[in-house]
PDB file as gemmi writes it, atoms N, CA and C in Angstrom:
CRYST1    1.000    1.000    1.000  90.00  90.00  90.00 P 1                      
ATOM      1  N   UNK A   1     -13.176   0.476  -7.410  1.00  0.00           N  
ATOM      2  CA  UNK A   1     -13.629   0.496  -6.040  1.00  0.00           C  
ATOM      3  C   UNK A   1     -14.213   1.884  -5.774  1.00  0.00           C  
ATOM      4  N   UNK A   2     -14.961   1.767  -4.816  1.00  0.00           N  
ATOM      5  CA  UNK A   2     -15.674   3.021  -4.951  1.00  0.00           C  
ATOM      6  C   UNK A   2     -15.317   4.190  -3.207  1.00  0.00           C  
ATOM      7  N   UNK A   3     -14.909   5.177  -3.740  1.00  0.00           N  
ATOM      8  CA  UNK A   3     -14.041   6.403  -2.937  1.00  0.00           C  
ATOM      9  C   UNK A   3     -14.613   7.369  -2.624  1.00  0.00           C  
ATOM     10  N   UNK A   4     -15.196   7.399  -1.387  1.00  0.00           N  
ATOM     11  CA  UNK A   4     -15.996   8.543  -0.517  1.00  0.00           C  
ATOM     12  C   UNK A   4     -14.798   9.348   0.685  1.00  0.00           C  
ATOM     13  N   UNK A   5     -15.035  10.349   0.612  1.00  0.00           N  
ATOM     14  CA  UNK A   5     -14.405  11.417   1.483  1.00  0.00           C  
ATOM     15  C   UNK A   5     -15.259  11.935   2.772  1.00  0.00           C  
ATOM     16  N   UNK A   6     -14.919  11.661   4.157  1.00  0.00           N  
ATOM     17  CA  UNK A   6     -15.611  11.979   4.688  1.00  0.00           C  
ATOM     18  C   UNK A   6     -15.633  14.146   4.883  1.00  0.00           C  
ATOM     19  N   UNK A   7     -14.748  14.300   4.348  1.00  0.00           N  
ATOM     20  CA  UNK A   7     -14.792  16.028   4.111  1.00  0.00           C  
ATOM     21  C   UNK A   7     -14.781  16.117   2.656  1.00  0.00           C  
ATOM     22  N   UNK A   8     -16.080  17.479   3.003  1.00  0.00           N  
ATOM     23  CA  UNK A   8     -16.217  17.750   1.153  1.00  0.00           C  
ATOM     24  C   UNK A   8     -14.929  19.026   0.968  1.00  0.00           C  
ATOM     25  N   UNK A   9     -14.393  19.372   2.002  1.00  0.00           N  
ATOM     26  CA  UNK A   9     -12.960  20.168   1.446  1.00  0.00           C  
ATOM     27  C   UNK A   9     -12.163  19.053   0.797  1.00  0.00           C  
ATOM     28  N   UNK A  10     -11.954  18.681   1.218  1.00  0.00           N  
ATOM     29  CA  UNK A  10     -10.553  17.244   1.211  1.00  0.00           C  
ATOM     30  C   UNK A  10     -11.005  16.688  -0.482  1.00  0.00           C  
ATOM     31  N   UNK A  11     -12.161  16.317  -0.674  1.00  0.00           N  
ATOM     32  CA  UNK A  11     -13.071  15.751  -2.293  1.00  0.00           C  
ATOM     33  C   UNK A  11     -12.758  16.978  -2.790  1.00  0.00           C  
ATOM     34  N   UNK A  12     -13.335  18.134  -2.870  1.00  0.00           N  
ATOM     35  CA  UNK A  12     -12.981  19.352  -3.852  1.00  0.00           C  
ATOM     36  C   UNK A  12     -11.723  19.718  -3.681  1.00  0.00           C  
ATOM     37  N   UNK A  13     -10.923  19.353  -3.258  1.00  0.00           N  
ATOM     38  CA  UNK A  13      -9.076  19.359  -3.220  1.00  0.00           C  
ATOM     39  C   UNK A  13      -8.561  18.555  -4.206  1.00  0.00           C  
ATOM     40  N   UNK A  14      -9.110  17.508  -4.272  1.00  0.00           N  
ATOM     41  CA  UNK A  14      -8.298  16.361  -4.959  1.00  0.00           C  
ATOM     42  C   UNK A  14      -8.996  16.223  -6.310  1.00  0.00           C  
ATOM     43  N   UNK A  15      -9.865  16.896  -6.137  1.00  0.00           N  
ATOM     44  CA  UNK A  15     -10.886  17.087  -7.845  1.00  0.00           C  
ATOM     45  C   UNK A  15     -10.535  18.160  -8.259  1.00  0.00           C  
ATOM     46  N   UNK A  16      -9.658  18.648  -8.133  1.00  0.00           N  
ATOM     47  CA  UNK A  16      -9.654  20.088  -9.013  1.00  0.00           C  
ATOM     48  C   UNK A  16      -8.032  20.254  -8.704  1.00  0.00           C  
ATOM     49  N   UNK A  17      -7.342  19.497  -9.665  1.00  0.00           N  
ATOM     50  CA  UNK A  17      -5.820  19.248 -10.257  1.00  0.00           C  
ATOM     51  C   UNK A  17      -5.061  20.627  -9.571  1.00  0.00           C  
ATOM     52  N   UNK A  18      -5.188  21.529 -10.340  1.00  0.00           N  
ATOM     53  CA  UNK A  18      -4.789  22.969  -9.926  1.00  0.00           C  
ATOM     54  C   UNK A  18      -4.465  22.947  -8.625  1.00  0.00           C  
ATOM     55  N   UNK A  19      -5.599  22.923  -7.841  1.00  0.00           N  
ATOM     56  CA  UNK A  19      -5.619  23.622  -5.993  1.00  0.00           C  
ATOM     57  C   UNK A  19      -4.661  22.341  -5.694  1.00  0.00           C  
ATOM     58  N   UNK A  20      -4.882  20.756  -5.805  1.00  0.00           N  
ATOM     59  CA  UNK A  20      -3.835  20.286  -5.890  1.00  0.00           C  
ATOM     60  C   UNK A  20      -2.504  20.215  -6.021  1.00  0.00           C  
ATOM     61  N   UNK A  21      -2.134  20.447  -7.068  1.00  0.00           N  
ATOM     62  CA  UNK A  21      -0.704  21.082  -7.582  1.00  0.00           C  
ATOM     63  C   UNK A  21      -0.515  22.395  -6.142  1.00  0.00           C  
ATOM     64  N   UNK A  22      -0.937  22.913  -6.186  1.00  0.00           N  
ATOM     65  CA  UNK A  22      -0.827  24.534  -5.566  1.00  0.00           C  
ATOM     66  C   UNK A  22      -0.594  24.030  -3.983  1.00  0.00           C  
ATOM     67  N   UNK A  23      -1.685  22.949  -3.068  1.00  0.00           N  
ATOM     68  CA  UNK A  23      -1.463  22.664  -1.685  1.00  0.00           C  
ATOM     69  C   UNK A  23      -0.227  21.650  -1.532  1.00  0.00           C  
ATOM     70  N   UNK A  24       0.056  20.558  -2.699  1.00  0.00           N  
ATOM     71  CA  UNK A  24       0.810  19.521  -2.148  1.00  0.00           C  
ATOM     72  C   UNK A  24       2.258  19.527  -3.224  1.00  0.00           C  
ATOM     73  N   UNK A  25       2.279  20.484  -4.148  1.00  0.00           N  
ATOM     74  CA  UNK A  25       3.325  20.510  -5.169  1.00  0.00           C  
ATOM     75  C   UNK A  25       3.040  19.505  -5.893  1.00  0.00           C  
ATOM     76  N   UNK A  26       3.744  19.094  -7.039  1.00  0.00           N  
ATOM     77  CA  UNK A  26       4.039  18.604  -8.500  1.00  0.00           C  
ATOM     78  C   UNK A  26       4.368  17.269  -7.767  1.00  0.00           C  
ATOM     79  N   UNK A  27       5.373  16.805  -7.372  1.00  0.00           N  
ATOM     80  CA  UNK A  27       5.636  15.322  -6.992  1.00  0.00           C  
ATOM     81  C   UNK A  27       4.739  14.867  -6.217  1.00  0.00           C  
ATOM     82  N   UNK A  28       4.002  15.026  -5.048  1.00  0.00           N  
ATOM     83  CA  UNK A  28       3.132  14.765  -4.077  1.00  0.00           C  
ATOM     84  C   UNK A  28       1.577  14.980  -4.886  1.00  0.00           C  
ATOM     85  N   UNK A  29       1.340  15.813  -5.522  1.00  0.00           N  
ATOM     86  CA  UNK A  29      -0.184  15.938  -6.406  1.00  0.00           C  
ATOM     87  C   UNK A  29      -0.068  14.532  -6.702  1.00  0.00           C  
ATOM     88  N   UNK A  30       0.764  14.754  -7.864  1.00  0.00           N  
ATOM     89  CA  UNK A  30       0.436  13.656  -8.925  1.00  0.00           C  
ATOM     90  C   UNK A  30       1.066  11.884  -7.793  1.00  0.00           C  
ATOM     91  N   UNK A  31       1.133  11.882  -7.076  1.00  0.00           N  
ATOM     92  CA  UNK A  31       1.151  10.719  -5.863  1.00  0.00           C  
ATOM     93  C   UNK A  31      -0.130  10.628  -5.631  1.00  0.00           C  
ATOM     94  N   UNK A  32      -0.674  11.277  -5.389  1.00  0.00           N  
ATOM     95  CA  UNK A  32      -2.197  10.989  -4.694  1.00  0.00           C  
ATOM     96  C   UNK A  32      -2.843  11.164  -5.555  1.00  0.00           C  
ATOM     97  N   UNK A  33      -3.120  11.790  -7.297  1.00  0.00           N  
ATOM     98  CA  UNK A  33      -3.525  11.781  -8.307  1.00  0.00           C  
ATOM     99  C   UNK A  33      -3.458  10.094  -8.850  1.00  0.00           C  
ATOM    100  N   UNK A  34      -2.096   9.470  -8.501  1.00  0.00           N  
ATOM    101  CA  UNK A  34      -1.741   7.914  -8.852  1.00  0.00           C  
ATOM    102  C   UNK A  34      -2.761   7.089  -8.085  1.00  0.00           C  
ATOM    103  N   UNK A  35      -2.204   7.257  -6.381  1.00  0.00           N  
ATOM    104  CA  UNK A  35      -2.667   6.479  -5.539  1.00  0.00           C  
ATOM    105  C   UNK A  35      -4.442   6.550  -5.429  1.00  0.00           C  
ATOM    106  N   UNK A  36      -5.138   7.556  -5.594  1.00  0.00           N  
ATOM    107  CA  UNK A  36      -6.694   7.506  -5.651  1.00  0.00           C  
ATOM    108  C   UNK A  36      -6.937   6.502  -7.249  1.00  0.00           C  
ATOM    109  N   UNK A  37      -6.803   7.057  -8.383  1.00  0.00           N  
ATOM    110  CA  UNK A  37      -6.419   5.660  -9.429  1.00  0.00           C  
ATOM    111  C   UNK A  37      -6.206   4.624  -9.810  1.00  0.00           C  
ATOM    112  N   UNK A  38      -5.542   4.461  -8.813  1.00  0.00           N  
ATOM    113  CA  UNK A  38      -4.961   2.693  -8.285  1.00  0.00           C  
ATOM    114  C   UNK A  38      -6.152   2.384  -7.416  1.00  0.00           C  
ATOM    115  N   UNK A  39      -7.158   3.386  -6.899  1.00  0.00           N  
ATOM    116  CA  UNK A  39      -7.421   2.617  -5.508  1.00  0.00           C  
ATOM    117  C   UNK A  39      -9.470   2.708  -6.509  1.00  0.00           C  
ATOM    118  N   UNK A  40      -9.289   3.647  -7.411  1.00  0.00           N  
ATOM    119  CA  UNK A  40     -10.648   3.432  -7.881  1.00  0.00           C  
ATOM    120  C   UNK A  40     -10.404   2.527  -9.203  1.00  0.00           C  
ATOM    121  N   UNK A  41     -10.045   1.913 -10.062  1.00  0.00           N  
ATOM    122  CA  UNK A  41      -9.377   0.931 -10.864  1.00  0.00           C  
ATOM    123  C   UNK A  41     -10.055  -0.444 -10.108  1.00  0.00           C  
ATOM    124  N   UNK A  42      -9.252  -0.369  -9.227  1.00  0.00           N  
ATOM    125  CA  UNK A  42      -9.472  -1.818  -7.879  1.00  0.00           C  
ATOM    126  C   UNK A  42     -11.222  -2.328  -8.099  1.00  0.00           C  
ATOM    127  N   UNK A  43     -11.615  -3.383  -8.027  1.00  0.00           N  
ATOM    128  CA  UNK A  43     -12.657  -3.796  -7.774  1.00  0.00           C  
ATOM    129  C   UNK A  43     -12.756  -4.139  -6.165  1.00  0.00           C  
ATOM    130  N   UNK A  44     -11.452  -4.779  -5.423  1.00  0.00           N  
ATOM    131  CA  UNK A  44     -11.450  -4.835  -3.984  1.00  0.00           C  
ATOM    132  C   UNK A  44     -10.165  -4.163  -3.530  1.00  0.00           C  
ATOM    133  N   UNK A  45     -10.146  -3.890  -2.365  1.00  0.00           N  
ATOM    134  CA  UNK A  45      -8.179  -3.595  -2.096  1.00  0.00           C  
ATOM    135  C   UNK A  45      -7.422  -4.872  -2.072  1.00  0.00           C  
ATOM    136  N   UNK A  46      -7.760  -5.992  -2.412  1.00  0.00           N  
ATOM    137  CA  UNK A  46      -7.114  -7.198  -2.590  1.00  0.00           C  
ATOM    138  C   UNK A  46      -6.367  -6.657  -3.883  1.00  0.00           C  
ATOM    139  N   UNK A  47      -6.785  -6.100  -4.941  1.00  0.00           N  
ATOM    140  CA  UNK A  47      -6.341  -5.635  -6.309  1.00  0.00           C  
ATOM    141  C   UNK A  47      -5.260  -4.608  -6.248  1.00  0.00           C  
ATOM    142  N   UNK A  48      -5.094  -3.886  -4.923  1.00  0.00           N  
ATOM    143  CA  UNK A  48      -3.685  -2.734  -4.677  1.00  0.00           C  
ATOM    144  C   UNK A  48      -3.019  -3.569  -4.493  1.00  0.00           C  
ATOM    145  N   UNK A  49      -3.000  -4.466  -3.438  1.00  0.00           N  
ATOM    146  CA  UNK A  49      -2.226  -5.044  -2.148  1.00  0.00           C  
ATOM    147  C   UNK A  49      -0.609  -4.858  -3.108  1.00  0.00           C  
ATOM    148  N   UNK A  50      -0.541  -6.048  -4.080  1.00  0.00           N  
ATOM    149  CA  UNK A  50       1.083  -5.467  -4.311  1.00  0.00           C  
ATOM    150  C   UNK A  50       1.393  -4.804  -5.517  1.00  0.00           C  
ATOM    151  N   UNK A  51       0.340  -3.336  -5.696  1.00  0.00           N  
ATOM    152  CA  UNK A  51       1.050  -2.338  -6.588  1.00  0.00           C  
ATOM    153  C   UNK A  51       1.949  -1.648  -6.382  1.00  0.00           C  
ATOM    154  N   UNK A  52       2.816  -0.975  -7.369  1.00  0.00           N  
ATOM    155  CA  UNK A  52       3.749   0.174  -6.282  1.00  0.00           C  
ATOM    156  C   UNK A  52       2.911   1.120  -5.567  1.00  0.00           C  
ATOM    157  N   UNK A  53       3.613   1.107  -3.970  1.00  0.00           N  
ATOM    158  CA  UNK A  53       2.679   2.500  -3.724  1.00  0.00           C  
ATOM    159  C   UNK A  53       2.703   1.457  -2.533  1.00  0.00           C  
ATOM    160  N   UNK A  54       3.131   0.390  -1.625  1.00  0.00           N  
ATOM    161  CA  UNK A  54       3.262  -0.339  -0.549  1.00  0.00           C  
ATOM    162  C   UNK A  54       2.054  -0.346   0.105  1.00  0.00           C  
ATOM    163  N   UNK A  55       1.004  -0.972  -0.315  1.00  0.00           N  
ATOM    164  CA  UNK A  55      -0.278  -0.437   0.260  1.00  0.00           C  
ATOM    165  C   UNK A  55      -0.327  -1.851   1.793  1.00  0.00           C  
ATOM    166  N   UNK A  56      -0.603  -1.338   2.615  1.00  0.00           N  
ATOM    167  CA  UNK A  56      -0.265  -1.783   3.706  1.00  0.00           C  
ATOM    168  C   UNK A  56      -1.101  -1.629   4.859  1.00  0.00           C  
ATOM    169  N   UNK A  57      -1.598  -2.947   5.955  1.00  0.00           N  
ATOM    170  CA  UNK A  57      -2.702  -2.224   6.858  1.00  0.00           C  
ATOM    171  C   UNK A  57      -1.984  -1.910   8.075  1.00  0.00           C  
ATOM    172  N   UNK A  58      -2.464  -0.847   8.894  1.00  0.00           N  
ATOM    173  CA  UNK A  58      -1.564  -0.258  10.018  1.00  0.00           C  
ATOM    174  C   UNK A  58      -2.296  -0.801  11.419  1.00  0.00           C  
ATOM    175  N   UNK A  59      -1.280  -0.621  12.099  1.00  0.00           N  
ATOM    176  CA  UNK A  59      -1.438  -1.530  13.287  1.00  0.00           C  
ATOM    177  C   UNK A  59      -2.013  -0.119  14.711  1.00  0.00           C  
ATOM    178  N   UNK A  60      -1.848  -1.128  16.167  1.00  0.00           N  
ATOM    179  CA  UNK A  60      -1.884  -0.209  17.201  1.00  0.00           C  
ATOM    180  C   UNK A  60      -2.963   1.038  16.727  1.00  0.00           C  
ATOM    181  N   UNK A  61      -2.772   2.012  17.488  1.00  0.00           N  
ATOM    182  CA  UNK A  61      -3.841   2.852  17.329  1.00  0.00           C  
ATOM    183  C   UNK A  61      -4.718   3.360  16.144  1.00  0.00           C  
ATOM    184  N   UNK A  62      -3.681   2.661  15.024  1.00  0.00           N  
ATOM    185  CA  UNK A  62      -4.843   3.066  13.271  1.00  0.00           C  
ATOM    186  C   UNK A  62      -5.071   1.716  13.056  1.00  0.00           C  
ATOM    187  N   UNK A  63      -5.296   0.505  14.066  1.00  0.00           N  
ATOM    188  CA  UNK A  63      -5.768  -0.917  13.230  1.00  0.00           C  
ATOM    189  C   UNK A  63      -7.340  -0.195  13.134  1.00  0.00           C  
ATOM    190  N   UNK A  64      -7.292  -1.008  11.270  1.00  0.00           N  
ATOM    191  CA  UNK A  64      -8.447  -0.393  10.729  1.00  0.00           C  
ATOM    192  C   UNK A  64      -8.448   0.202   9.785  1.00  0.00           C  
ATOM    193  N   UNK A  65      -7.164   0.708   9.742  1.00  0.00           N  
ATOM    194  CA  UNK A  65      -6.909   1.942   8.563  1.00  0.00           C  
ATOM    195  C   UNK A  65      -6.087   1.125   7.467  1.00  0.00           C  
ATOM    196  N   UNK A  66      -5.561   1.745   6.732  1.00  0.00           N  
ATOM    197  CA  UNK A  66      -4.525   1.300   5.509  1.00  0.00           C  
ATOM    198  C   UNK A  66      -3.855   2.345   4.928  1.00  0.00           C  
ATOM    199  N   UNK A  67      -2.503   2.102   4.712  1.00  0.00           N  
ATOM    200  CA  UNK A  67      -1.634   3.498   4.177  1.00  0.00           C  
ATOM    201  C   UNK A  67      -0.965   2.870   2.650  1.00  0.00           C  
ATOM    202  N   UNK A  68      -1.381   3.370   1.927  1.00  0.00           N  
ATOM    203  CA  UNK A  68       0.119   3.775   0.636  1.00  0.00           C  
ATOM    204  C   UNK A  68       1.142   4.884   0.803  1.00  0.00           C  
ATOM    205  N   UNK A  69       2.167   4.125   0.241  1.00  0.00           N  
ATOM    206  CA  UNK A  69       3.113   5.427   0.534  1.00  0.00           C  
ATOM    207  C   UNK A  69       3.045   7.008  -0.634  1.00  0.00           C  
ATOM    208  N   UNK A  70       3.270   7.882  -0.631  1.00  0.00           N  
ATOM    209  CA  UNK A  70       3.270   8.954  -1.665  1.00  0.00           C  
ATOM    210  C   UNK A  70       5.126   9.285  -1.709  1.00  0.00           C  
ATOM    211  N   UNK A  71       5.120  10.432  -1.110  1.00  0.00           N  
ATOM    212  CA  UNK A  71       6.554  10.852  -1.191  1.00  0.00           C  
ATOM    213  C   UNK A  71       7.568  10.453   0.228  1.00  0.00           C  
ATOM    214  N   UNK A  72       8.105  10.192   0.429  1.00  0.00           N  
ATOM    215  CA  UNK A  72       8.640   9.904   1.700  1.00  0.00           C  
ATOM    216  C   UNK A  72       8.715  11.359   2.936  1.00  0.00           C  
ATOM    217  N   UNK A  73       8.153  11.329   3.909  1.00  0.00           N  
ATOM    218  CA  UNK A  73       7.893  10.703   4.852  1.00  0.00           C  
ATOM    219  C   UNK A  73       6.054  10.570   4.595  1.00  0.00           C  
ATOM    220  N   UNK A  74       5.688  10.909   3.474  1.00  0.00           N  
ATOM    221  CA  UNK A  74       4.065  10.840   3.981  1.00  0.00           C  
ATOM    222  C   UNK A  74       3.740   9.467   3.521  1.00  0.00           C  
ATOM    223  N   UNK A  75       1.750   9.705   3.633  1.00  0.00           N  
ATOM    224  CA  UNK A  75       1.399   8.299   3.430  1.00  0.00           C  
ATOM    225  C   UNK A  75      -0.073   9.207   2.563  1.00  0.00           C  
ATOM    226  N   UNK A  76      -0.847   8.135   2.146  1.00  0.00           N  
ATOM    227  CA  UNK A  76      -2.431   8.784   1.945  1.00  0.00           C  
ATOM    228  C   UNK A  76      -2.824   7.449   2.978  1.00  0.00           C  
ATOM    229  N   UNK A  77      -3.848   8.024   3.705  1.00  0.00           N  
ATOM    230  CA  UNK A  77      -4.123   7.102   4.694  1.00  0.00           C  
ATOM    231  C   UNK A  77      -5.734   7.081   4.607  1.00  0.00           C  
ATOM    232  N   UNK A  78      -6.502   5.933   4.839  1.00  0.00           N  
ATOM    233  CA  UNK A  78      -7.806   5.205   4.363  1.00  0.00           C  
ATOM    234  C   UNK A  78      -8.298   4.595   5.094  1.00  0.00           C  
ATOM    235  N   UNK A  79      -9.788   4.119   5.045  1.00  0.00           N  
ATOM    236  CA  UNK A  79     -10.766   3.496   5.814  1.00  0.00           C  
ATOM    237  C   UNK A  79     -11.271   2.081   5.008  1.00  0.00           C  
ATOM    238  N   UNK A  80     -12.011   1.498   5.169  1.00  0.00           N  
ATOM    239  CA  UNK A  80     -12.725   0.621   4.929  1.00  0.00           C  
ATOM    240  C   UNK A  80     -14.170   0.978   5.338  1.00  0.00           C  
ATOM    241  N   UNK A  81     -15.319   1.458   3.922  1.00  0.00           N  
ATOM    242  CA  UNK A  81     -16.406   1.817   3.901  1.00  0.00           C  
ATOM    243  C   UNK A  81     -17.257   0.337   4.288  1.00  0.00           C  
ATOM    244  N   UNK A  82     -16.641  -0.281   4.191  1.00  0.00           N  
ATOM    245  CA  UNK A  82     -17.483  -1.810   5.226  1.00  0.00           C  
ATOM    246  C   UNK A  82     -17.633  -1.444   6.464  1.00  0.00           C  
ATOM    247  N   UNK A  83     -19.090  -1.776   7.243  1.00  0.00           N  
ATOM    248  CA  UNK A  83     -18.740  -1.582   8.400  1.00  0.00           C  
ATOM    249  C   UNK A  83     -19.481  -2.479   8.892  1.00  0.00           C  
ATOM    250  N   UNK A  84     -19.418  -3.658   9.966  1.00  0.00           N  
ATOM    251  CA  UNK A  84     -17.736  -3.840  10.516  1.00  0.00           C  
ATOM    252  C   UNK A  84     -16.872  -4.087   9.044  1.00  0.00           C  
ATOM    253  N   UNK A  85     -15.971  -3.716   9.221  1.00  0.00           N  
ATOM    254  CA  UNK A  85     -14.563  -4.810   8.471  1.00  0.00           C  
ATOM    255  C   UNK A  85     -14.343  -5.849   8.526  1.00  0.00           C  
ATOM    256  N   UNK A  86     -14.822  -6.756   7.149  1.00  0.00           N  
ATOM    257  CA  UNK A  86     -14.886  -8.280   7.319  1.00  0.00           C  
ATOM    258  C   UNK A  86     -13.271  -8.464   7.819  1.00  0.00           C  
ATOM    259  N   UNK A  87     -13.820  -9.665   8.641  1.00  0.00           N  
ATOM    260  CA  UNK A  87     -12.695 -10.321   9.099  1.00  0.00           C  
ATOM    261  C   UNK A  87     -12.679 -12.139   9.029  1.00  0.00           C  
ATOM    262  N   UNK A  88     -11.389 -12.811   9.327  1.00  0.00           N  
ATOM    263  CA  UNK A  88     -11.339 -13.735   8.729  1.00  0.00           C  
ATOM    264  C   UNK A  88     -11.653 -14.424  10.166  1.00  0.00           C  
ATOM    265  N   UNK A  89     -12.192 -16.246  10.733  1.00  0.00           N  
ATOM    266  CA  UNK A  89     -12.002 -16.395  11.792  1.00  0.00           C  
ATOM    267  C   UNK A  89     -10.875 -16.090  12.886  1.00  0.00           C  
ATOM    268  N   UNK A  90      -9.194 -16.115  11.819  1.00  0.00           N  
ATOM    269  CA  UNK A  90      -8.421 -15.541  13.104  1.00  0.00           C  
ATOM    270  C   UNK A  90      -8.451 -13.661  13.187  1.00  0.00           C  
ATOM    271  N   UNK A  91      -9.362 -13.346  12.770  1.00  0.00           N  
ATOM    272  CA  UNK A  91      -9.903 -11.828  13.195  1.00  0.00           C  
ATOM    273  C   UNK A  91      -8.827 -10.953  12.323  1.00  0.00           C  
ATOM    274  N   UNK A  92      -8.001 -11.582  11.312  1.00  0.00           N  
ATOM    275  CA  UNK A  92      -7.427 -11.012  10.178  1.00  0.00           C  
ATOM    276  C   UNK A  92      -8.331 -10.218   8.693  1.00  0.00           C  
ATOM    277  N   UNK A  93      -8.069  -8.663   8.681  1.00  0.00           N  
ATOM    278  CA  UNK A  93      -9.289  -8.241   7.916  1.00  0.00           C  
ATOM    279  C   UNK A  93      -8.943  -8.928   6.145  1.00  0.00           C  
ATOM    280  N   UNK A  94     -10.132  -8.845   5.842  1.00  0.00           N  
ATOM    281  CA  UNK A  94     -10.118  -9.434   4.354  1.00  0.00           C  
ATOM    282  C   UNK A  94     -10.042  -8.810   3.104  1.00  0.00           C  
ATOM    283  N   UNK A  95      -8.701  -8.766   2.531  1.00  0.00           N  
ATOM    284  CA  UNK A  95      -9.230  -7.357   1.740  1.00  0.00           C  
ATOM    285  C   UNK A  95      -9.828  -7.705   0.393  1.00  0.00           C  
ATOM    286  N   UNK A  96     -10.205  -9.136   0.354  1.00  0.00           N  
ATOM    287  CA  UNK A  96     -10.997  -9.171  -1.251  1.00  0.00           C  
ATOM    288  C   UNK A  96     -12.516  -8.970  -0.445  1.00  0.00           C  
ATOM    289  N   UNK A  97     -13.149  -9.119   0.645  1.00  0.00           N  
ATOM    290  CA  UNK A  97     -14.255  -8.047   0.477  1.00  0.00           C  
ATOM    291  C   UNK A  97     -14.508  -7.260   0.622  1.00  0.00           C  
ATOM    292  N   UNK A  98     -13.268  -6.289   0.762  1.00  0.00           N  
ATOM    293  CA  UNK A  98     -13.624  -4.270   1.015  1.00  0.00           C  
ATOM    294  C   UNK A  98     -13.556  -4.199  -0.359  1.00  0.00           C  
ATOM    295  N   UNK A  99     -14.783  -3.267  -0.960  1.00  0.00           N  
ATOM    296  CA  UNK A  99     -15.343  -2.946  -2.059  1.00  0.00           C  
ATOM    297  C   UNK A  99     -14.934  -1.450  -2.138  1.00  0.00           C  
ATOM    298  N   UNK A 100     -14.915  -0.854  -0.892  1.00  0.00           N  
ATOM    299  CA  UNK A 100     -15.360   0.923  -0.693  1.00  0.00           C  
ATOM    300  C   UNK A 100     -14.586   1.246   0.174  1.00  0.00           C  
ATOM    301  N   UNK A 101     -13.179   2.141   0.175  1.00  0.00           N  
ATOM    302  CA  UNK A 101     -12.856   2.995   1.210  1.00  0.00           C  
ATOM    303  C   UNK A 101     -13.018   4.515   1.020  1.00  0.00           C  
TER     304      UNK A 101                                                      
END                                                                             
């Protein structure tokens, strides 16, 4: 699946292992080192839905978004590069056609 960052800090963070390790520590790097992996692997997010890593869509003020978990209490939290976000007739989003978050 294909993984755009809307900040080019945030992309040169997570591309360069080191500054990684250094902002989020050793257990939390390599979480979001996993979880971006899992999420470019994917051909749709239908293909996360039940990996480890609870990938899950969030409600109330982030409907729209989607969280995996990393270390407890965080999340890596995501978009859907579809825009609109297919949805199903009961207005349930679809995740075998998000291609791109």
């Amino acid at each position: 699946m294909k993984i755009t960052f809307i900040d080019k800090k945030l992309q040169k963070l997570v591309n360069n292992d080191r500054k990684l390790f250094r902002e989020f520590g050793q257990l939390r790097a390599v979480k979001i080192i996993t979880r971006l992996n899992q999420l470019q692997d994917a051909i749709r997010l239908e293909d996360v839905k039940n990996l480890p890593g609870n990938y899950h869509e969030l409600a109330g003020n982030r409907k729209g978004q989607w969280a995996c978990d990393l270390d407890q209490p965080y999340r890596l939290i995501f978009t859907s590069f579809e825009k609109p976000i297919p949805t199903n007739k009961d207005g349930q989003y679809v995740w075998l056609e998000i291609i791109g978050v």
